[in-house]
C-alpha positions as CSV (number, residue, x, y, z in Angstrom):
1,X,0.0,0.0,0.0
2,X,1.2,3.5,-0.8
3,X,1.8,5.7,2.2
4,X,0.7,8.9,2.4
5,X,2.0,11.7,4.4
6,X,-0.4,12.8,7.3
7,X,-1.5,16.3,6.5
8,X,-1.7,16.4,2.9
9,X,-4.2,15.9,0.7
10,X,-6.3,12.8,1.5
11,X,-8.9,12.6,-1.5
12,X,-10.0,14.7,-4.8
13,X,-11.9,16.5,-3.5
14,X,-9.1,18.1,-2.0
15,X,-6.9,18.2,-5.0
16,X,-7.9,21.1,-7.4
17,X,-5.3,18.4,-10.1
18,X,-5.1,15.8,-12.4
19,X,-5.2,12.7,-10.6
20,X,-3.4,9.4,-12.0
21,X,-5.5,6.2,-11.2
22,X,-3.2,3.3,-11.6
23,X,-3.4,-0.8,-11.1
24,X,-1.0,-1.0,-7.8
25,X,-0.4,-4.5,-8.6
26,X,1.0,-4.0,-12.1
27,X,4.5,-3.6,-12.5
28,X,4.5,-1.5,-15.6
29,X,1.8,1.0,-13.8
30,X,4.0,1.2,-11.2
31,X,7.4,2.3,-13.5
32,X,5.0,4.4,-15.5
33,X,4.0,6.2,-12.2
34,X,7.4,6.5,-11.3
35,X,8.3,8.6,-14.9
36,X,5.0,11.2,-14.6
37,X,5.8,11.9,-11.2
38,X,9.5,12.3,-12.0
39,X,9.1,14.2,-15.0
40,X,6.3,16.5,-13.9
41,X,7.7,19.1,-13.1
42,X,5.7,21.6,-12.3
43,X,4.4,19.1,-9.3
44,X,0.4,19.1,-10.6
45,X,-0.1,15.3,-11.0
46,X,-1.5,13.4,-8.5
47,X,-1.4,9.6,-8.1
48,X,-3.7,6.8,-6.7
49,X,-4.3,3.4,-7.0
50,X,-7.1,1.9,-8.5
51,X,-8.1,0.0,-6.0
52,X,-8.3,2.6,-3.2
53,X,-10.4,5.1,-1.4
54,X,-9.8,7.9,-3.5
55,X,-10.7,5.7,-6.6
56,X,-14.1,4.6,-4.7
57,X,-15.0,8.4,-3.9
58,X,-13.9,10.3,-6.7
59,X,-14.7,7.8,-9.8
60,X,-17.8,6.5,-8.5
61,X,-20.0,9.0,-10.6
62,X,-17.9,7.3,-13.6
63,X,-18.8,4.3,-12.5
64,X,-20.8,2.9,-15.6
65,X,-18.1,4.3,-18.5
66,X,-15.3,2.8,-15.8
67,X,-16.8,-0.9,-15.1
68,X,-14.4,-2.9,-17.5
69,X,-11.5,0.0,-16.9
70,X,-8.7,-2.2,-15.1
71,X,-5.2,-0.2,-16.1
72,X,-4.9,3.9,-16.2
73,X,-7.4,6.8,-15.6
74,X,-6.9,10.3,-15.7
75,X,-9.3,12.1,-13.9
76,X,-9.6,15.9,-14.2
77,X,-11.3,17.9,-11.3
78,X,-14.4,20.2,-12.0
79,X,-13.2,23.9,-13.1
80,X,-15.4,26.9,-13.8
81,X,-16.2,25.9,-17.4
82,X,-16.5,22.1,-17.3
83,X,-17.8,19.6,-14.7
84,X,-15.0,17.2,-13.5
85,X,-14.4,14.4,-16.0
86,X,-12.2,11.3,-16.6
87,X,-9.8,10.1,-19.6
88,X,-9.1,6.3,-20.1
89,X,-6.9,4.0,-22.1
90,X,-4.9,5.9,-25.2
91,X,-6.1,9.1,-24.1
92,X,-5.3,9.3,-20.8
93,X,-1.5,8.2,-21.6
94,X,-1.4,11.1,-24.2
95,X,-3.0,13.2,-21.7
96,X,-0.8,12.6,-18.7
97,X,2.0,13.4,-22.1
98,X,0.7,16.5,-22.7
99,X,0.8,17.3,-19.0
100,X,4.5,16.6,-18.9
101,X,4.9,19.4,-21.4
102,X,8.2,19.8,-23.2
103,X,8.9,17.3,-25.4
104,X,6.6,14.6,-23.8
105,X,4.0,17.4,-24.1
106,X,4.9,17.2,-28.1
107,X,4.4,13.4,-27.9
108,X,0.9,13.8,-26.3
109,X,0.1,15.8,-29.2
110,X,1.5,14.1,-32.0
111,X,-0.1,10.9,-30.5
112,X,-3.6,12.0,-31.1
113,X,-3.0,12.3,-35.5
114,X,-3.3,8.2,-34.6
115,X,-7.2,7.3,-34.5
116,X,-8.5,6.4,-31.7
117,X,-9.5,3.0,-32.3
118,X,-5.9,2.1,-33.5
119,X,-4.6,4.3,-30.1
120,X,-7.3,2.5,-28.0
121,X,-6.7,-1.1,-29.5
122,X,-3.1,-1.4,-29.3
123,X,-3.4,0.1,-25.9
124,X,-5.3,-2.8,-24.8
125,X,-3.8,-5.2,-26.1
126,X,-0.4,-4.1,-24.4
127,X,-2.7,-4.3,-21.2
128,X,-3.7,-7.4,-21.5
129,X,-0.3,-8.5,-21.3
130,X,1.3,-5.8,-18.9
131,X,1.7,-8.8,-16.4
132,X,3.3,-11.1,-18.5
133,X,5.8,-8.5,-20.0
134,X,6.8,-6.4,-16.4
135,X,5.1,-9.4,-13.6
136,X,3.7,-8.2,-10.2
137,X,4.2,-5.5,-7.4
138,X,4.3,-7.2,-4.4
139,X,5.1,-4.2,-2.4
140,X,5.5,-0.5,-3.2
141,X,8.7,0.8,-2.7
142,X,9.4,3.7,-1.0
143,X,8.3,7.3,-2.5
144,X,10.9,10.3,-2.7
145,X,9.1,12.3,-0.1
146,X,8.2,14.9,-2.6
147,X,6.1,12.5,-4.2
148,X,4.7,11.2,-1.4
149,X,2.3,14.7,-0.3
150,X,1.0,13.9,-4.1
151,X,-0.3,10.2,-3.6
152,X,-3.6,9.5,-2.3
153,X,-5.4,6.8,-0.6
């Protein structure tokens, strides 16, 4: 289980940011965690797993477009012009790119010339297999402390 730090944010609701839902249990999610929170560096990603309170809370009214969703969400809080919404598969990954800015930012954009459907079904397919290519996380190693006030319950 991820620890958090006591003291900072606890759940999206009070994160005004991007939060990163990831499988805990995958070790490619894990690595790929690892990059956006190293490489963001303006320090407005947040990161959860899939399987824990945050997740329940803050993807629950998502819960229907979300029910066979088992690798990578991006979910973006509510601003002043949209209500909050959530990014899956392909798009999330180019969105969580495009976050990065820089020349990961340029990826994120250049990915979306692809169609979706080619984006999404690759995606999935890689998925499908994440275990078999990069195995298990048995336990989470421990966070840089700067990440560690940016990962949620």
């Amino acid at each position: 289980m991820i620890d958090t730090m006591p003291g900072h944010a606890r759940s999206a609701r009070d994160v005004p940011a991007p939060i990163l839902f990831f499988d805990g249990e995958c070790g490619f999610c894990d690595r790929a965690i690892r990059f956006a929170m190293s490489h963001d560096k303006r320090g407005q990603l947040y990161a959860a797993t899939l399987h824990g309170e945050t997740a329940r809370t803050s993807l629950a009214p998502f819960a229907t477009m979300l029910q066979d969703v088992d690798s990578t969400v991006l979910y973006l809080p509510a601003t002043s012009l949209r209500a909050a919404k959530v990014q899956i598969h392909s798009d999330a990954a180019l969105a969580v790119l495009r976050l990065l800015g820089g020349l990961w930012g340029l990826l994120g954009v250049a990915g979306l010339l692809v169609p979706r459907r080619i984006r999404d079904a690759a995606y999935k397919a890689f998925a499908k297999r994440r275990f078999r290519f990069f195995g298990r996380v048995q336990a989470c190693d421990l966070w840089p402390s700067a990440w560690r006030a940016r990962m949620l319950p």
